[in-house]
N, C-alpha and C positions, 0 to 999 in steps of 0.2 A: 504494500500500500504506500501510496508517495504521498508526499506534504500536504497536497493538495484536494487528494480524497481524505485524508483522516482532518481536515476541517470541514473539508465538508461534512461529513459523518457528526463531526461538536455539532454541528449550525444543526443538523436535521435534529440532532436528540434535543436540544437545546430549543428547538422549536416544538419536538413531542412536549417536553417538560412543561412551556408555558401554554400549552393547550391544556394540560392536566390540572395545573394550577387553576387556570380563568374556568375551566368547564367544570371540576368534579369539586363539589362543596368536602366533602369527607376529606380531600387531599389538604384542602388548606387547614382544617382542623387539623391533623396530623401536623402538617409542617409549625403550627402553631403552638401545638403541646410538645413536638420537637425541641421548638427553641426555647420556650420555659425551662425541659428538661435539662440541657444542654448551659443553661443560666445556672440551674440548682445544681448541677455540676461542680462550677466553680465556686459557686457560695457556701457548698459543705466540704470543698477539698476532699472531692470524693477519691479512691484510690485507685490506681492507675489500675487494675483488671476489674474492677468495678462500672469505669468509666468502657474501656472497650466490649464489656458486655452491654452497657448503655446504649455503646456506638452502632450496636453490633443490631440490637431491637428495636434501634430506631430505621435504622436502613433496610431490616427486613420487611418493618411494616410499608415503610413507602414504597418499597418496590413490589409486594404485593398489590399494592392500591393505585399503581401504576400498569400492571399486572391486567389486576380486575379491569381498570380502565380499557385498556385497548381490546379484551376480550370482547369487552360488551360492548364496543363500538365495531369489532368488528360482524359478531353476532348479531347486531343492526340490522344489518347488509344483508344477512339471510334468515332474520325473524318469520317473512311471510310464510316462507317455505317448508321452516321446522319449527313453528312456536310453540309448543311443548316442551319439546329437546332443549330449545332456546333458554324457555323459563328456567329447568332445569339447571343449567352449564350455570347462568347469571347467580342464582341461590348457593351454589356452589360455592364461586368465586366469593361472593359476599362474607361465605360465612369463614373463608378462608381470611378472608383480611379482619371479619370479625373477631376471632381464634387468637388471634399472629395479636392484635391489638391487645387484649386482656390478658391472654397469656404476659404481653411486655411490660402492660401494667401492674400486673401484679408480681413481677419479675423487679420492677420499679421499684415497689414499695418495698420488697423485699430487703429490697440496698437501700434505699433512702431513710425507709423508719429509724434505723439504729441515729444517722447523721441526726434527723428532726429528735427525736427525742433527748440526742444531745446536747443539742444547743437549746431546746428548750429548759433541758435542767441549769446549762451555764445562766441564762437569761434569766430565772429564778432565786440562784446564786449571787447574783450580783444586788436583789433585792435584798436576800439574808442576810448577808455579810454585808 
């Protein structure tokens, strides 16, 4: 591949992605509790295999949800044909990114609880003392 196809390839993903963003409400939520996560990151000094499991559940989800996206625009295209099948594939996909999402959240809290409830006792501590 020469210089010139592998921008072109950024420009075309780069253009999937802001289609995904402006059309699928569920992605922007994601990218949004994303970058909260990714904030609480740095606000609890989370620990370094902590954070790439972070990295790790948040990239999963969106590229499910990017995933789900193009299926079911492609599935569009031959709804008339097999809308049954169709509904099918689409519920599928959904509950795949549904999965992938709660599983990370509670994979989240998992890591985060100890950080929050520490700094809630420092914060406490600073009243007592």
């Amino acid at each position: 591949m020469g210089v010139k196809q592998f921008f072109t390839s950024l420009k075309n993903a780069k253009r999937g992605l802001v289609f995904v963003y402006k059309n699928e409400q569920n992605f922007r939520i994601q990218i949004f509790v994303s970058i909260f996560v990714l904030i609480s990151l740095f606000i609890f000094s989370v620990k370094r295999t902590e954070v790439v499991v972070i990295l790790l559940l948040i990239t999963l989800v969106l590229i499910l949800e990017i995933l789900n996206s193009a299926v079911e625009k492609f599935t569009d295209i031959v709804k008339p044909r097999l809308h049954e099948q169709v509904k099918i594939v689409k519920d599928i996909l959904a509950s795949m990114v549904l999965f992938s999402a709660v599983s990370s959240g509670i994979i989240g809290l998992i890591i985060f609880i100890p950080y929050i409830l520490d700094a809630f006792e420092n914060y406490l501590d600073t009243f007592i003392n």
